[in-house]
N, C-alpha and C positions, 0 to 999 in steps of 0.2 A: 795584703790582698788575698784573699778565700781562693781556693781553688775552685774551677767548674766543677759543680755537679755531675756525679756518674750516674750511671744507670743503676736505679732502685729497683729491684725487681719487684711487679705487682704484687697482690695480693691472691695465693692459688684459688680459685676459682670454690674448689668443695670445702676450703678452710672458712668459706664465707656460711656455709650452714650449720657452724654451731650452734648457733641460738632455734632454729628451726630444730636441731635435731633435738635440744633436750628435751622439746617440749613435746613432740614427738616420746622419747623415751617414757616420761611421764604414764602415760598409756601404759596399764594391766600388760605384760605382754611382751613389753618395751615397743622399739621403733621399727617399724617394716623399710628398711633399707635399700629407697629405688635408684637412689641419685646416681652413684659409679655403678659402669658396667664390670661390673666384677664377677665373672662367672659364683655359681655356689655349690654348683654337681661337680663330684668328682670325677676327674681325669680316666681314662678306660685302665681296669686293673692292668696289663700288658704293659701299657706305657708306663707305670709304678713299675714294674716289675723289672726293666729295660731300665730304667734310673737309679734302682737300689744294685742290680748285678754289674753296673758299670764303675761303680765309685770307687773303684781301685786305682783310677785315674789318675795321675798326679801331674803328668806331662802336661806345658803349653797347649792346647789344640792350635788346630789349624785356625786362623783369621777367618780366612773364605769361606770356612765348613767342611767338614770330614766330607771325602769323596764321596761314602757315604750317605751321610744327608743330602748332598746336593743332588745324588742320584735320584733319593730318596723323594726330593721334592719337586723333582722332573716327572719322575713316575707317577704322580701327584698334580701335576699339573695337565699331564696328557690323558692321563683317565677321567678327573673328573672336570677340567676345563678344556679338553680338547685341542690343547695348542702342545706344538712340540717344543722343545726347550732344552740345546743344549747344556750338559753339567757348567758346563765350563763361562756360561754366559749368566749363572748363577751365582750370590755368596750370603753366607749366613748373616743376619743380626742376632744383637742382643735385644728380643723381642724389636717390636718396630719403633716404639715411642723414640728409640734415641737416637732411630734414622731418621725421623721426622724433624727432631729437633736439629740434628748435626747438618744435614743434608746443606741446607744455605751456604753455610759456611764453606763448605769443600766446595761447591759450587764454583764460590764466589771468590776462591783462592787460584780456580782456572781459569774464572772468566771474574780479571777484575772491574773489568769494562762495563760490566752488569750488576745492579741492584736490587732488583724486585723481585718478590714471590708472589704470584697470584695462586690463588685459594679461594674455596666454596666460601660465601659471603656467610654460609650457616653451616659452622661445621667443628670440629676436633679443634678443640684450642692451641695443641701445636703447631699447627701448621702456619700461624703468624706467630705466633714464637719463635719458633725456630727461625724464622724472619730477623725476628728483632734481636736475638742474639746473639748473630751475624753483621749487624750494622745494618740492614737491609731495608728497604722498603716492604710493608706489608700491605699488598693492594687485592680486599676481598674483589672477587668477581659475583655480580648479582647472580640470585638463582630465580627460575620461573616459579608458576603455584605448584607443580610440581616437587619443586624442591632439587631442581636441574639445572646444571650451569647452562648461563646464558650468556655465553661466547661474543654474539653479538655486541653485548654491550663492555667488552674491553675497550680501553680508550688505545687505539694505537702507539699512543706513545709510551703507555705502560708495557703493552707489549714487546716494542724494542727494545725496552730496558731490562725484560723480565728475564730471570735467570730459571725458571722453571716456572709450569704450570702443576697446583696438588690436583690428582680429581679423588673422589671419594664415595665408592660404589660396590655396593648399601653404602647409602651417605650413613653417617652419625651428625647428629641427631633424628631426622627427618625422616630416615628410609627412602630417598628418593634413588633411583635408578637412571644414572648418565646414559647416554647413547655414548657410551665409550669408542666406537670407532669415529665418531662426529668430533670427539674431543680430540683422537690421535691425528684426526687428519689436521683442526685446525692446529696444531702443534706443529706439525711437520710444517704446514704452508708459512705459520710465521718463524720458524725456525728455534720455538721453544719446547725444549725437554719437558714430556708430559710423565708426572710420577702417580702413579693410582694406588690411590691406598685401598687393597681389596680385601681387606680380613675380615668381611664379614660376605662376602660372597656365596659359602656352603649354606647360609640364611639368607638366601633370593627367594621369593614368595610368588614375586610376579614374572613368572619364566625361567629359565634356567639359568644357573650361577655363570659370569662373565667375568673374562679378564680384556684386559685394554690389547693384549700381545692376540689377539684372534687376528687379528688384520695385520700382523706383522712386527717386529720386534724394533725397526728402525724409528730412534730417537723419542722410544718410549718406554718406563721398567715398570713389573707391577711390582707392589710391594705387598705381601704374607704375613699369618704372623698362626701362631699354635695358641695362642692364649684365647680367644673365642672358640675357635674348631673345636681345639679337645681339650677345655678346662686348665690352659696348663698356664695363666696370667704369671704365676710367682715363675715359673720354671724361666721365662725371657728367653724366647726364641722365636725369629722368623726369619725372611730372607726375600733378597729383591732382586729380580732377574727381570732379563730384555735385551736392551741397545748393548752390542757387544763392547764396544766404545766406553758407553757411558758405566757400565758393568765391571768394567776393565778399572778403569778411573776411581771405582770407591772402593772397588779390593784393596788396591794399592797405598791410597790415603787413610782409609781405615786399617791397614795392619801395620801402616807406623806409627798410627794411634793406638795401637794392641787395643780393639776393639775384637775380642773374641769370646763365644757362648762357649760355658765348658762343655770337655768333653762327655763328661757322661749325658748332660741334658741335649745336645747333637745323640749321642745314641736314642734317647728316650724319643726325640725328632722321627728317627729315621721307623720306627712302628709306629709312630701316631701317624707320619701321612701312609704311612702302607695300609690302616686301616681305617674302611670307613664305614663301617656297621654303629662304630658307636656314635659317630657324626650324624646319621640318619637318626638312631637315638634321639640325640637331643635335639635335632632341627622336630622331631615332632614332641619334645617336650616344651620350647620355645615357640611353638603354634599353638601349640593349645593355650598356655599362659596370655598369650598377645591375646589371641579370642577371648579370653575368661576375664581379663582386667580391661579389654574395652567393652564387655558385659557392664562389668560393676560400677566404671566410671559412666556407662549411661545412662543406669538404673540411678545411677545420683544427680543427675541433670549437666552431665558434661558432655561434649564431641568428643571422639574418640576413634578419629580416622584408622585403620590398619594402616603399618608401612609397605611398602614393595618389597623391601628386606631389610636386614637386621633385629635387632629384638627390643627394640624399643617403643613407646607410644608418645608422637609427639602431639602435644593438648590445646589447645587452642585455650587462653585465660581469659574467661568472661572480662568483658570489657579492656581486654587488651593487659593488663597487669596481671604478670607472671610469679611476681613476688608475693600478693595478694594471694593468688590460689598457693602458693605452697603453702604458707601459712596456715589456710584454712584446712588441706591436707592432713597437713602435721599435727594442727590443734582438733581436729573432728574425725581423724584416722589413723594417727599415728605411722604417716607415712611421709617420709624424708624421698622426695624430688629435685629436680635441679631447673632452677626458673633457665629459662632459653637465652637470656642475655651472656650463658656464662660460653654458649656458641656463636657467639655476635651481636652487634645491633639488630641484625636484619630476625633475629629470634626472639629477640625483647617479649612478643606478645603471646609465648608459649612456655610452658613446661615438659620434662623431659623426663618418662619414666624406663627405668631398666628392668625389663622382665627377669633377676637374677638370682630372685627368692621360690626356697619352694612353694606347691601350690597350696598347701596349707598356709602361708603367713598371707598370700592373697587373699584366701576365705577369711582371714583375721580382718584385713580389713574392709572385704566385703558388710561384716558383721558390725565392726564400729559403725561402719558409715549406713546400717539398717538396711542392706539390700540384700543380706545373703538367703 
């Protein structure tokens, strides 16, 4: 008799654009690379410099984060989002993707009672993975035309079962913009931990950058990350603060996982959030790009809505097929996209560009595609 089948894990999502890219490459020039947000500006000289003068390092670091950064990141939060935050109700990650992913599981090891993660129906592919790799139930919550959760339509009985709510604001993909206190209170009323993924917040477009903790810390953590703010993806650093409780609860789980950011890149931390000149920097190098490439996509006969924030442009696919326009992208511009399905169903009928090249390879494909 066979054993049951275990869990095979999918196919990663940007492994599925080989064939798109070569052809792409093909192109004088090679391939204009929108698909991952992967930063491509460098990091502010300081922070290099705060990363090379630390590497004498050898010690453990601290789990939670050198007191240091977590100062570092309160100082950081009350300047430029306004809310106070003690150190202590703070702790570091290894960048955020593997608190996203982790996060069910510890959940769900305190509350076995619970299965479900609710999550934006259009959003970061982790956040139902890290579902499924928990055993979990992954139940997307619809979003409006906006691209806003729409709370409403929870089926109550997912809600009783749900071991947390993700929100995600600047959404990825969409740029849509939660009313984050609307989300924390439905949280608190039905008695689900609301987790906010807000790294991309210093790129809010449509009013001023917001965390979910302005309205209070009870039973809600934002979650950071330094890999969009200040170019520092490879470096893997961020940190999730809030519910004292709940705060309390993943220090503890996480540092007998010896889940800990080395110490020199916690140094490197603690001046990227003390400055933000160069933040400013690139929030108006990432404006202009968004403006310049919904130019050229319109001058080639596509929509090309602006987001509320983030750096992305999400494209609406002639006739609904997302697959179809990248293709045509790829083969008439040499430009590599991420069709919307790899954010959901509920994104099937869009594509997904990352503003993360310089402005020269966008005039690159201005020019393929004859509109420059």
């Amino acid at each position: 008799m066979s054993a049951p089948a275990g869990f095979q894990p999918p196919p990663y999502p940007y492994d599925r654009l080989d064939e798109l890219k070569a052809t792409a490459d093909r192109h004088e020039g090679g391939c204009v690379d929108l698909s991952i947000g992967t930063p491509c500006d460098p990091p502010p000289a300081a922070v290099v410099a705060a990363l090379a003068a630390s590497g004498a390092e050898r010690g453990y670091p601290a789990s939670v984060g050198t007191p240091a950064f977590r100062e570092a990141a309160a100082g950081w939060l009350e300047r430029r989002l306004g809310v106070s935050v003690d150190a202590e109700h703070i702790g570091a990650c290894v960048g955020t993707k593997e608190l996203v992913a982790g996060l069910p599981q510890w959940l769900r090891l305190r509350r076995p009672d619970l299965d479900t993660v609710l999550y934006p129906a259009v959003s970061y592919p982790s956040y139902a993975m890290g579902a499924t790799l928990a055993g979990c139930r992954a139940v997307p919550v619809p979003v409006d035309e906006r691209w806003r959760l729409d709370l409403s339509a929870v089926d109550p009985a997912d809600a009783r079962r749900a071991l947390c709510l993700w929100a995600n604001t600047p959404g990825n993909p969409a740029g849509g913009l939660d009313d984050l206190g609307a989300v924390a209170a439905w949280g608190r009323r039905h008695g689900v931990p609301v987790f906010s993924d807000e790294c991309y917040a210093e790129f809010t477009w449509d009013g001023p950058p917001r965390t979910i903790l302005a309205e209070g810390d009870a039973g809600v953590v934002a979650v950071h990350s330094l890999s969009k703010r200040s170019n520092l993806a490879g470096a893997r650093l961020g940190f999730y603060a809030g519910d004292p409780d709940l705060v309390h609860y993943l220090r503890e789980v996480r540092k007998h996982a010896g889940f800990m950011p080395p110490g020199p890149v916690q140094a490197a931390g603690v001046v990227a959030y003390g400055d933000d000149e160069h933040v400013d920097e690139q929030r108006a190098r990432y404006r202009r790009r968004l403006h310049r490439a919904a130019e050229i996509l319109r001058a080639a006969g596509l929509d090309a809505p602006l987001p509320g924030g983030g750096f992305y442009l999400w494209v609406p696919a002639p006739g609904g097929d997302a697959w179809s326009l990248a293709a045509r992208l790829a083969a008439d511009a040499g430009v590599l996209v991420s069709p919307g399905d790899f954010y959901g169903d509920a994104g099937a009928g869009h594509v997904r560009l990352a503003l993360v090249q310089p402005d020269d390879r966008l005039e690159l494909v201005a020019r393929r595609l004859g509109v420059g």
